[in-house]
N, C-alpha and C positions, 0 to 999 in steps of 0.2 A: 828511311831508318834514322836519319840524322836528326830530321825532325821529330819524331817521335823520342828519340834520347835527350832532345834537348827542352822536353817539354815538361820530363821528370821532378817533382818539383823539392824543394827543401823540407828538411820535416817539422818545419815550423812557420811553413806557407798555409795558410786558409786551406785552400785546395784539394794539398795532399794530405792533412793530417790526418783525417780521418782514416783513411785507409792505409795508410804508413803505419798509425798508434796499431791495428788489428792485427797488421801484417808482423809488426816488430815483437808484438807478443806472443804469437805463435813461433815465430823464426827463434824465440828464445829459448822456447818450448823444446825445441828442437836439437840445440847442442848440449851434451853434458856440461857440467859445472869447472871444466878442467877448461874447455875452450873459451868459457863463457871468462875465467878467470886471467888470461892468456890476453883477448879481445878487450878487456877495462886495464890490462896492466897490471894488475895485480900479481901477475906470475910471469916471469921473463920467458921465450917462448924457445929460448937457449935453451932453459934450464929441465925443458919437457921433453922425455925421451924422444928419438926418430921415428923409432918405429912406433906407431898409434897402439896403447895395451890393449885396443880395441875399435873394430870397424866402423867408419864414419858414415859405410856408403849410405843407409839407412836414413841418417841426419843428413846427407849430400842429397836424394831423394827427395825431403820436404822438406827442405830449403827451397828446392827447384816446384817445385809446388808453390809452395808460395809466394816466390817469384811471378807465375801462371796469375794467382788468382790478386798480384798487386796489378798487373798489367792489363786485366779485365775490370780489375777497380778505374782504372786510370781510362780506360775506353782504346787501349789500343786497337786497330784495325785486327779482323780475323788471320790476315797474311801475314802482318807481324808477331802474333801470337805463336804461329806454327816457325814461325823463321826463327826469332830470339829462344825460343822452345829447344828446337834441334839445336842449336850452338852451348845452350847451359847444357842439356845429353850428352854432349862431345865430351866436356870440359867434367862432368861426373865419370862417365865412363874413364876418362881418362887419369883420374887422380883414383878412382879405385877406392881404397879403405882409406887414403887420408882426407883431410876436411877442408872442402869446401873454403870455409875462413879462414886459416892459412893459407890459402894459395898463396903468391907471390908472382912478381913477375918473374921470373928465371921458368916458373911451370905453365906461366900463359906463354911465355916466347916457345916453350919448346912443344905444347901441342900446335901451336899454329907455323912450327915448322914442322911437327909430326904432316900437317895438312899441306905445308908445301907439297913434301916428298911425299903425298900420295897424287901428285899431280894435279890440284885444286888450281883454277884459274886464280889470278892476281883479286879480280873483282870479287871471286865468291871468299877469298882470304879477306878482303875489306869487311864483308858484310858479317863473316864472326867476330870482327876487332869489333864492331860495333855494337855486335851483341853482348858480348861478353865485358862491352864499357857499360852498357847497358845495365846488365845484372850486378856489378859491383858497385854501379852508384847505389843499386838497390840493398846492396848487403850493409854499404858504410852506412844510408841512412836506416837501418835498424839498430847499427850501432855495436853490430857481432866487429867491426873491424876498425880498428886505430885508421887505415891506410885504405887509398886504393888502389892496388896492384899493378890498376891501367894505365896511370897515367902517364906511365913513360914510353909507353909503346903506342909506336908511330903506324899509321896505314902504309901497307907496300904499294908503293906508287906503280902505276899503272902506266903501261907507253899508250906515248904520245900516237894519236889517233884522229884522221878525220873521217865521219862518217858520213856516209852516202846518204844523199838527198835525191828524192826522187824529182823529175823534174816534171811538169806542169803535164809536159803530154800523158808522159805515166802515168799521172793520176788519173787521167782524161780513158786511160785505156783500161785503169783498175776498175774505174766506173763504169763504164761501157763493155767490162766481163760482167757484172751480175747480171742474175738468174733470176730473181725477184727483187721485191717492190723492198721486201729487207733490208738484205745485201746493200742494194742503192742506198738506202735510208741512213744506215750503218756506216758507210762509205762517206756518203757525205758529210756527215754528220762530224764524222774523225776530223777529215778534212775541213771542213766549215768552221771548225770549232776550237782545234787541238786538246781536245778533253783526251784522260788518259782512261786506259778501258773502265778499269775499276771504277771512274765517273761517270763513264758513258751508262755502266750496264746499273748504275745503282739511280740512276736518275728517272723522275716521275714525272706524268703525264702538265702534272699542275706548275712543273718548274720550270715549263716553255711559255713563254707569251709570243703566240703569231704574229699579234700585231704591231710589236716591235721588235723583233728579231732577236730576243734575248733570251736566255737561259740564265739558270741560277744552279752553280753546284754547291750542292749542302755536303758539308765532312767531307774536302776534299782528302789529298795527301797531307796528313800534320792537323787534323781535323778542321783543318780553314774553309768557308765559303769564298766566294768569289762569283763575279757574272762573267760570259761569257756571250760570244756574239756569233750569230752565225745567217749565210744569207738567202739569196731568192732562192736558187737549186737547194740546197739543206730543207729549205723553208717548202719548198715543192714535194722533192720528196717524202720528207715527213708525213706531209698530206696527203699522198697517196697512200702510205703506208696505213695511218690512222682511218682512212675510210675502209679498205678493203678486210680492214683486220684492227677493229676496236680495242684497245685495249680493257681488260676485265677486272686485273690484278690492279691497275694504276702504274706500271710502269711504261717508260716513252717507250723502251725497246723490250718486248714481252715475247718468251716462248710461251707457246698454247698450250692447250689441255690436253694429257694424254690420254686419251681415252679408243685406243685401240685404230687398227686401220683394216681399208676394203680392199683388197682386189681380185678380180677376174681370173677362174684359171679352169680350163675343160668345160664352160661354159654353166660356171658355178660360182654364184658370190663365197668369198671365204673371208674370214676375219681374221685376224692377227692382233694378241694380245700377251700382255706379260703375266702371268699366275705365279707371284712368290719369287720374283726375277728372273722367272724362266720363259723365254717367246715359247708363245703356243699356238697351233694353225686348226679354227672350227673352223667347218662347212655348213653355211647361214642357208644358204639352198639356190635352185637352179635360175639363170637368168631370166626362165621364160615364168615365172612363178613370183619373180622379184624384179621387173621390167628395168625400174630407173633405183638409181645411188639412195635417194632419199629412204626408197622401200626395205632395200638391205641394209642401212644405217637403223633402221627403228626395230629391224629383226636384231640385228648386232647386240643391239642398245638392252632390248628384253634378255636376249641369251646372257650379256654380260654379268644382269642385276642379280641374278642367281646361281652367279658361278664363285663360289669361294676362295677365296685367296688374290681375289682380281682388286686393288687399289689406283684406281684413277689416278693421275698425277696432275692438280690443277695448275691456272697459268700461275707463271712465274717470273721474276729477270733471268734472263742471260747471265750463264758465267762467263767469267773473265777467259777462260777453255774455248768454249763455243765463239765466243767472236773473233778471237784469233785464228784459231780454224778455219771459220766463214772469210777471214779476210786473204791468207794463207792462200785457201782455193782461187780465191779470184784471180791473186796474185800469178799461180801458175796458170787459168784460163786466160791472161792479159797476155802471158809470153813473158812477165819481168824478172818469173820466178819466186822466191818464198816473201812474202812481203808479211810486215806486222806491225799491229796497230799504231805501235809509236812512230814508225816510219810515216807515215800519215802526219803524226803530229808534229816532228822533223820538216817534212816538207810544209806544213803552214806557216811552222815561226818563219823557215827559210824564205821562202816566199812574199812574204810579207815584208822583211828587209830589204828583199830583193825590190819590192814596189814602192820602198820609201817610209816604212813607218817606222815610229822612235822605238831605240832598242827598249825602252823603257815603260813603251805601251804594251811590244811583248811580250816581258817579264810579268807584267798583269794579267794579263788575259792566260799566259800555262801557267801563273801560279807559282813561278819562284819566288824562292824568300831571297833568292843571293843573286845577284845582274850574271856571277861568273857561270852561274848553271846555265843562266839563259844564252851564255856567249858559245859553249858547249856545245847546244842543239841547233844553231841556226851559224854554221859556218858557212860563209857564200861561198858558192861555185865560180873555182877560178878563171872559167870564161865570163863570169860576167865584172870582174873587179878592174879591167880596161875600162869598160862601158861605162861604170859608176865613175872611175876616176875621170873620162874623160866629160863625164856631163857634171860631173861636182867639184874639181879644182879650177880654179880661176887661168890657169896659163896650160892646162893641159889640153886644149882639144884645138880645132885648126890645120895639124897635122898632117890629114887627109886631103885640107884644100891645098895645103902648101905643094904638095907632093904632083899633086896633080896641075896647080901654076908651073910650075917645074919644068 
């Protein structure tokens, strides 16, 4: 999200102009001639009664609209579109009939303590300060406001926290629960790699080179590329994965085709399909009529082509849902419990300091813009900070033999 606010650009950058000039003429469109008068100065905003002679919400409405369609100009990600979305909802529903462009900060501090006291975590309170810095950068540059509101209001700081890192064997156990060639693929892959799901599942067949162990993520978080490196087990996997189950769509990690399913029941092939999102159970006919799979798949196939309302669902990627899920499972099959994706990626950067590489290298490889995020994700495990101190300071190790000279 941060990055994404900070990519916002001036309305007199190349960039954004274009869709800023669009955006700013409909937003103008939008308030009466009283706020628009209020917003240049012209009219002291003292001097305009309190109570509005008339309802903003309407104007509150498509402002937030156009907001939507600056941040689709701008190529925000679809997660951030539904996230900054709901927080500008909040902050209309909550002003009611007054406008939008007047807000103030005295009415942003008191919804985002109306969201305290409904018991909103610290982190999800961040993540509307930043939409709602979000939308008023976008409101000053249309130029409905002298000010922006936000600026004086700070993020509620969040306690102090280390998070759990999984350790080498765990991962060894998460991998050794899948149930197919997937799962593993998936698995390693997190691991091998520390790509974050939304990279994992949007990434395509053509952005791996096997035979240098590299990958490329295009648009990552902040719309940045970057390469990424991953090795022989990832690289293994993978291969498995890709022969047993080709990819069709072009994506590295592809759900199939839906196109209905067989099984067995009183000694009768039956089919299973959805008509209109509803599952529906035919009876394709008797085992001894339809020997092997292949034969009731081609009856399936015909009874389908002429059954109305039935739409195939072709391959596709993986949502961001589905893998977490998938990894989730494994998690509880391993004995670790609910495990998820980023926990994966948590244990690569950790791990990787843990073996000796510069913090620096990475910060490259996940894809931070700031060393202090990457210092965040890879806190070592305090059994191992002896170890490291005693084989990396010059007077600290020895200790052992002393003990035992002794």
């Amino acid at each position: 999200m941060a990055s994404a606010e900070q990519n916002i650009p001036s309305a007199d950058s190349p960039q954004g102009s274009a869709s800023v000039e669009i955006v700013c003429q409909r937003a103008h469109k939008v308030l009466p001639q009283s706020q628009r008068q209020v917003a240049a100065g012209v009219v002291d905003s003292d001097s305009m009664p309190q109570t509005p002679a008339r309802s903003f919400a309407q104007a509150n409405q498509e402002l937030a609209e156009a907001f939507q369609r600056y941040m689709q100009a701008r190529g925000f990600k679809p997660a951030t579109l539904v996230s900054y979305g709901k927080s500008v909802r909040e902050l209309v529903e909550f002003l009611g009939a007054k406008s939008l462009a007047e807000a103030d900060r005295v009415k942003i501090r008191e919804l985002l303590g109306r969201m305290y006291r409904r018991g909103l975590d610290p982190n999800t309170i961040r993540r509307h300060t930043a939409s709602l810095r979000c939308f008023f950068k976008f409101v000053h540059l249309t130029g409905l406001t002298r000010h922006d509101p936000t600026l004086a209001i700070s993020h509620r700081k969040l306690p102090g926290r280390i998070p759990r890192v999984l350790t080498v064997k765990e991962i060894e156990r998460l991998i050794a629960a899948a149930k197919s060639p997937l799962e593993t693929a998936v698995a390693e892959f997190l691991y091998g790699t520390g790509v974050r799901v939304s990279e994992l599942v949007a990434m395509r067949l053509e952005d791996v080179d096997f035979a240098t162990g590299v990958a490329r993520v295009k648009k990552g978080k902040g719309g940045k590329d970057r390469i990424v490196l991953f090795g022989r087990k990832a690289d293994a996997a993978l291969r498995r994965l890709i022969e047993r189950q080709p990819p069709e769509a072009g994506f590295l990690f592809e759900a199939r085709r839906h196109t209905g399913f067989l099984k067995v029941a009183n000694g009768s092939w039956h089919g299973v399909f959805y008509d209109k999102a509803v599952q529906r159970w035919i009876r394709i006919g008797a085992v001894s009529d339809l020997p092997t799979r292949v034969d009731a798949r081609r009856a399936f196939d015909r009874i389908l082509a002429v059954t109305s309302g039935y739409k195939p669902k072709p391959p596709r990627a993986f949502t961001d849902r589905a893998i977490r899920n998938m990894i989730a499972r494994m998690g509880v099959r391993a004995g670790i419990g609910k495990v998820y994706p980023h926990a994966l990626r948590r244990a690569f950067a950790t791990h990787m300091l843990e073996g000796g590489a510069d913090l620096r290298v990475v910060q490259e490889l996940l894809g931070h813009e700031k060393l202090s995020t990457t210092c965040i994700y890879t806190m070592l495990s305090a059994a191992n900070l002896k170890a490291i101190h005693e084989r990396c300071h010059p007077t600290a190790g020895g200790r052992d033999a002393e003990a035992k000279a002794v």
